[in-house]
BAMI-744908 format. One line per 2 residues: number of its first residue (from 1); their letters; for each residue z, y, x of N, C-alpha, C, O, CB. Coordinates in Angstrom, 1 decimal, decimal comma. Glycine has a CB too. Example, Ala and Ser with C-alpha at 12.3 -4.5 7.8 and 13.67 -1.06 7.14 Angstrom:
2
1 = as = 7,8:-5,7:13,2:7,8:-4,5:12,3:7,8:-3,3:13,2:8,5:-3,3:14,2:9,0:-4,5:11,3 | 7,1:-2,2:12,8:7,1:-1,1:13,7:7,9:0,0:12,9:8,0:1,1:13,4:5,7:-0,6:14,1
! end
This chain:
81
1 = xx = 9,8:45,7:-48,6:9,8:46,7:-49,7:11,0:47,6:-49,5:12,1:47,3:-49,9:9,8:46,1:-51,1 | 10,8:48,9:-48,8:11,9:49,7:-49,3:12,5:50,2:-50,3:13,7:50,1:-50,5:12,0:50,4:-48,9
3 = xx = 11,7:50,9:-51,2:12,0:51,3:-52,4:12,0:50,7:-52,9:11,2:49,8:-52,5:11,6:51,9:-53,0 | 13,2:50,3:-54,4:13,5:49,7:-55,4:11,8:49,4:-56,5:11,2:50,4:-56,8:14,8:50,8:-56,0
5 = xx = 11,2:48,4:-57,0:10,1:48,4:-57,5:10,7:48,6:-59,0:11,7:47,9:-59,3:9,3:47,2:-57,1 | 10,2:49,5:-59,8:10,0:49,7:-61,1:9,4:48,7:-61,8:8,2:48,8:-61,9:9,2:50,7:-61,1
7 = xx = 10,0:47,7:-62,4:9,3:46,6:-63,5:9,7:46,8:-65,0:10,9:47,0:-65,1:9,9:45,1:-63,1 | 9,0:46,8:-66,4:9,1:47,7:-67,2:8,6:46,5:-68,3:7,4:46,4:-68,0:8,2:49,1:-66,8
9 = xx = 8,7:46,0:-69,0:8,5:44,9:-70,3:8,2:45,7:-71,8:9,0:45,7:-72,8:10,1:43,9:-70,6 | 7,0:46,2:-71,6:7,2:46,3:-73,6:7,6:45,5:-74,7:6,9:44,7:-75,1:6,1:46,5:-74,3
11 = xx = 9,0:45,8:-75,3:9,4:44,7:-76,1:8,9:45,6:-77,5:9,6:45,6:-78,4:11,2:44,1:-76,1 | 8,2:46,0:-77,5:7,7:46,8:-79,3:7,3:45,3:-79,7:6,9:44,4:-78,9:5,8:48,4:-79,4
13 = xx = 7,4:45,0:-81,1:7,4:44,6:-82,3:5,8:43,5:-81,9:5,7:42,3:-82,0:7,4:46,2:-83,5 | 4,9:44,3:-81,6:3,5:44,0:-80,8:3,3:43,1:-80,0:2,6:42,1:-80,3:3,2:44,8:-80,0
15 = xx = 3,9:43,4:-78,7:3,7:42,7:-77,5:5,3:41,5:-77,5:5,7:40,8:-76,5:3,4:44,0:-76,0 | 5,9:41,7:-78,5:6,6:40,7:-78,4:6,5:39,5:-79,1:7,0:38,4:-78,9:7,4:41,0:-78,5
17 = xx = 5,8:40,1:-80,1:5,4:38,8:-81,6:4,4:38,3:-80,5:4,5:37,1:-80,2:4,5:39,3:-83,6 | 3,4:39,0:-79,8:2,3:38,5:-78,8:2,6:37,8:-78,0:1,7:37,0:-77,6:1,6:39,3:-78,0
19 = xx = 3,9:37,7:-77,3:4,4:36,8:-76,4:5,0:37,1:-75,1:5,3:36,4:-74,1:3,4:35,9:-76,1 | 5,1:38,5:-75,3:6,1:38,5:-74,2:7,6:38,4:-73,9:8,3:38,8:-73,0:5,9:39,4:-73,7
21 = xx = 7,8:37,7:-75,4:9,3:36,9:-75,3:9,1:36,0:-73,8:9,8:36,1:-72,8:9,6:35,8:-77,0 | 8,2:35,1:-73,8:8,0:34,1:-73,2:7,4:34,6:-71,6:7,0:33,8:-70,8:7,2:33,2:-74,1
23 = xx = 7,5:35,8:-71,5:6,8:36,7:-70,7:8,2:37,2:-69,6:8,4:37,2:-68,4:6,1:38,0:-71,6 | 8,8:37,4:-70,6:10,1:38,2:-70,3:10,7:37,1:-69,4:11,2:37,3:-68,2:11,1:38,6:-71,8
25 = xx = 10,7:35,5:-70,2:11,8:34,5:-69,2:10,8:34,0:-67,8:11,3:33,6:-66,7:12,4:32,8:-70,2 | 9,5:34,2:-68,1:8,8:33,6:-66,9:9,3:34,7:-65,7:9,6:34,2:-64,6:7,1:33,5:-67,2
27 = xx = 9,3:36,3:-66,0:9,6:37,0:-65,1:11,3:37,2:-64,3:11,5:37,4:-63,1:9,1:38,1:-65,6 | 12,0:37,1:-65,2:13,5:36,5:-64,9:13,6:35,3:-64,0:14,5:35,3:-63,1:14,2:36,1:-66,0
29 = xx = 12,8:34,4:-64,2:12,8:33,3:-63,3:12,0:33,8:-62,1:12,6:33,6:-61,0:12,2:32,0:-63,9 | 11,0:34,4:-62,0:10,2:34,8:-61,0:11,3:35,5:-60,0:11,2:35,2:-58,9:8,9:35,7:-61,6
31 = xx = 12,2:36,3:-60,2:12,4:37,3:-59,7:14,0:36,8:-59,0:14,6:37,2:-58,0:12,1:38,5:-60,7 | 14,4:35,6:-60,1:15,4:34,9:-59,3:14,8:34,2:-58,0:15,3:34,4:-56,9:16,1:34,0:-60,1
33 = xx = 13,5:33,2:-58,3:13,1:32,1:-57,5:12,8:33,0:-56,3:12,5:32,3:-55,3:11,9:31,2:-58,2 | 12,7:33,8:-56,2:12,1:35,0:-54,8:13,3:35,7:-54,4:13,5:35,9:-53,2:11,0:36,3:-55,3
35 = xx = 14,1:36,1:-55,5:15,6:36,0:-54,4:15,1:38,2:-54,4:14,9:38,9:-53,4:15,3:34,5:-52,0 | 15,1:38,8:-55,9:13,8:39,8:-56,1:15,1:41,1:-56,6:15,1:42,3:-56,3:12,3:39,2:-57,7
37 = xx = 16,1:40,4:-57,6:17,0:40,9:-58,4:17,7:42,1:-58,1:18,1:43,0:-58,9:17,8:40,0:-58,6 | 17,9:42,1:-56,6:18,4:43,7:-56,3:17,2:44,7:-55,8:17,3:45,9:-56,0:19,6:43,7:-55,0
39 = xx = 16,0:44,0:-55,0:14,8:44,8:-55,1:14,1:45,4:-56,6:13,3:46,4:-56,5:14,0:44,0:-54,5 | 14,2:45,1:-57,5:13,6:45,0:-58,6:14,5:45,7:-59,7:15,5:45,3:-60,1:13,3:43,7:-58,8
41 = xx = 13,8:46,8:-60,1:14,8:47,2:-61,2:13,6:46,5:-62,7:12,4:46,6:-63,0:15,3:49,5:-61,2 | 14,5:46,1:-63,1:13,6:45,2:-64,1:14,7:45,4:-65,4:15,9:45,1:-65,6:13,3:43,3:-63,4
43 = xx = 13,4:46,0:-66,2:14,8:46,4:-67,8:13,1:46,5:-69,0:11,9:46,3:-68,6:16,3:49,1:-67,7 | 13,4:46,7:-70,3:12,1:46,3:-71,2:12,4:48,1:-72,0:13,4:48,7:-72,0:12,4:44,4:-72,7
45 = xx = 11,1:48,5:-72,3:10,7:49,5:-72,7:10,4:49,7:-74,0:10,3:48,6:-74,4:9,9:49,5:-72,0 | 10,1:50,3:-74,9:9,5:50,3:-76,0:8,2:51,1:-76,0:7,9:51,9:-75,1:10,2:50,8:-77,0
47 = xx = 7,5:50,6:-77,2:6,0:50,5:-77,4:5,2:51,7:-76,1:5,4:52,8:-75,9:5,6:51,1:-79,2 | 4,6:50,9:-75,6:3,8:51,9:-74,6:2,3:52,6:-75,0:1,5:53,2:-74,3:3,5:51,1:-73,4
49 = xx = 2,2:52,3:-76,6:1,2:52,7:-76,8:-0,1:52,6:-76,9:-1,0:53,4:-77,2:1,3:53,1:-76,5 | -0,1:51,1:-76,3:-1,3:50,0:-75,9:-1,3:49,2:-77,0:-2,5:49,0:-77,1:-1,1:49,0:-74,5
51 = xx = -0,8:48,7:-78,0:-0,7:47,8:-79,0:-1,9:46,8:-79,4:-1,6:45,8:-80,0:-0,3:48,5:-79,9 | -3,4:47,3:-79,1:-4,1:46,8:-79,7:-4,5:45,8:-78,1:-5,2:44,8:-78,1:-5,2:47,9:-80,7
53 = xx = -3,9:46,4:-76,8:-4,5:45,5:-75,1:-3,2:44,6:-74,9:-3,2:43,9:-73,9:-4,8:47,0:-73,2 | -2,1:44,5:-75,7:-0,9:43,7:-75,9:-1,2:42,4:-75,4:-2,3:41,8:-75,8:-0,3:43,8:-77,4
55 = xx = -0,2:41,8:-74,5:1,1:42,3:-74,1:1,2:43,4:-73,0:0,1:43,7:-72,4:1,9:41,1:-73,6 | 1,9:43,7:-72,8:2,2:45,0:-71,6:3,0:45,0:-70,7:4,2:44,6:-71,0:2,6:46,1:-72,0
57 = xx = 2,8:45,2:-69,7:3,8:45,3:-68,7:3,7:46,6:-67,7:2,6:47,2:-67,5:3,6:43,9:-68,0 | 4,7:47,1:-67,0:4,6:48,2:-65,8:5,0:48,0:-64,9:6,2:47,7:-64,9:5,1:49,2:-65,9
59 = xx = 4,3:48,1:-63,5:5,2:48,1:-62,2:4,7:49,3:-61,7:3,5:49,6:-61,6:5,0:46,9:-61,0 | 5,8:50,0:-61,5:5,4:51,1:-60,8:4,4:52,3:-61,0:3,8:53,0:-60,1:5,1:50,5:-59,9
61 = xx = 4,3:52,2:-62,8:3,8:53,0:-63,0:2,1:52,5:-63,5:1,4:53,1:-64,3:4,0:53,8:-61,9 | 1,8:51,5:-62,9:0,4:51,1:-63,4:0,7:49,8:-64,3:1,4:48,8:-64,1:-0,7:50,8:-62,2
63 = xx = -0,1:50,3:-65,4:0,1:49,2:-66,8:-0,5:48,0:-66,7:-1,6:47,9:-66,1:-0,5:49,8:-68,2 | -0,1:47,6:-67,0:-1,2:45,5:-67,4:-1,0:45,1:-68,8:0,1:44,8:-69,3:-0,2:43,6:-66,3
65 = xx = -2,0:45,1:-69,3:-2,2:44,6:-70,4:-2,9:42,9:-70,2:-3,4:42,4:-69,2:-2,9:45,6:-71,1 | -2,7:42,4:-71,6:-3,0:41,6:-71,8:-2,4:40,4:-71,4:-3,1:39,4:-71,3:-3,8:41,9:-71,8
67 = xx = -1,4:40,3:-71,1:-0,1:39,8:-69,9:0,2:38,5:-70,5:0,7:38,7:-71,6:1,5:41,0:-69,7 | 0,1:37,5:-70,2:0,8:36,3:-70,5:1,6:35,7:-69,9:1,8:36,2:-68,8:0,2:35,6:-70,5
69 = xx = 2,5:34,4:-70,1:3,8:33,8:-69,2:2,6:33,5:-68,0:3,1:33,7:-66,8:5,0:32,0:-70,1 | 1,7:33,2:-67,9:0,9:32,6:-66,4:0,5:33,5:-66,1:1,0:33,7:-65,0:-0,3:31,4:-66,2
71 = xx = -0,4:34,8:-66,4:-0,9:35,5:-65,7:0,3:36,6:-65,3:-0,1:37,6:-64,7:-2,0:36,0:-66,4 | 1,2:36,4:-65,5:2,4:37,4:-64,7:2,6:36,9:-63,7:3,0:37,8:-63,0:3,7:37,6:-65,4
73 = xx = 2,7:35,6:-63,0:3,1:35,5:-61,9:2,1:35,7:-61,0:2,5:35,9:-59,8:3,7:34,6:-61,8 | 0,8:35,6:-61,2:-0,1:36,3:-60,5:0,0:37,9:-60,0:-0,2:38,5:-58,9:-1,2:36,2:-61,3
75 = xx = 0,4:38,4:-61,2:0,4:40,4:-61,3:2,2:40,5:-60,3:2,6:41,5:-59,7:0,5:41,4:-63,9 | 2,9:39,1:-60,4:4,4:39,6:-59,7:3,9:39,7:-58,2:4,2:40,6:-57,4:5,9:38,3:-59,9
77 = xx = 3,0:38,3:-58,2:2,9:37,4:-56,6:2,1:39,1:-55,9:2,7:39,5:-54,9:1,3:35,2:-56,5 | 0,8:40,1:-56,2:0,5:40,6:-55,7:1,2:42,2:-56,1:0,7:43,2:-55,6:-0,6:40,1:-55,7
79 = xx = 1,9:42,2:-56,6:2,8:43,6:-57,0:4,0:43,5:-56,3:4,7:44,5:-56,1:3,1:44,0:-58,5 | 4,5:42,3:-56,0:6,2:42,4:-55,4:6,1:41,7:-54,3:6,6:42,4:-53,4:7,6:41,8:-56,2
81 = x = 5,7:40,5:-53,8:6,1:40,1:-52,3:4,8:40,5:-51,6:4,6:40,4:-50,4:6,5:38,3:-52,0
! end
């Protein structure tokens, strides 16, 4: 990966009561266990505007909804390594 990857967490009110508290640590771990932390600019966003397809997430510009602590490391495994 040359460019820096864009990683993006909606913490609105929404997708955080929804669970992407728990979203948030699965991806922190993800991104240590891969060794990701200087490739990865990884910071949380407010409401993207999806609220009702919640939780949310962004890499690079394309949204994922409906995001859980397990289905993120699916969306990391084929968006970052």
């Amino acid at each position: 990966m040359n460019k820096r990857a864009e990683l993006i967490i909606c913490l609105g009110s929404s997708c955080f009561a929804r669970g992407n508290k728990a979203t948030l640590k699965a991806i922190m771990k993800f991104l240590d266990d891969h060794d990701l932390k200087e490739k990865v600019n990884f910071h949380g966003g407010h409401c993207f505007g999806n609220c009702a397809d919640g939780p949310n997430i962004s890499i690079n510009g394309k949204l994922y909804t409906g995001v859980d602590e397990n289905g993120i490391i699916d969306i990391l495994t084929n968006e970052l390594l």
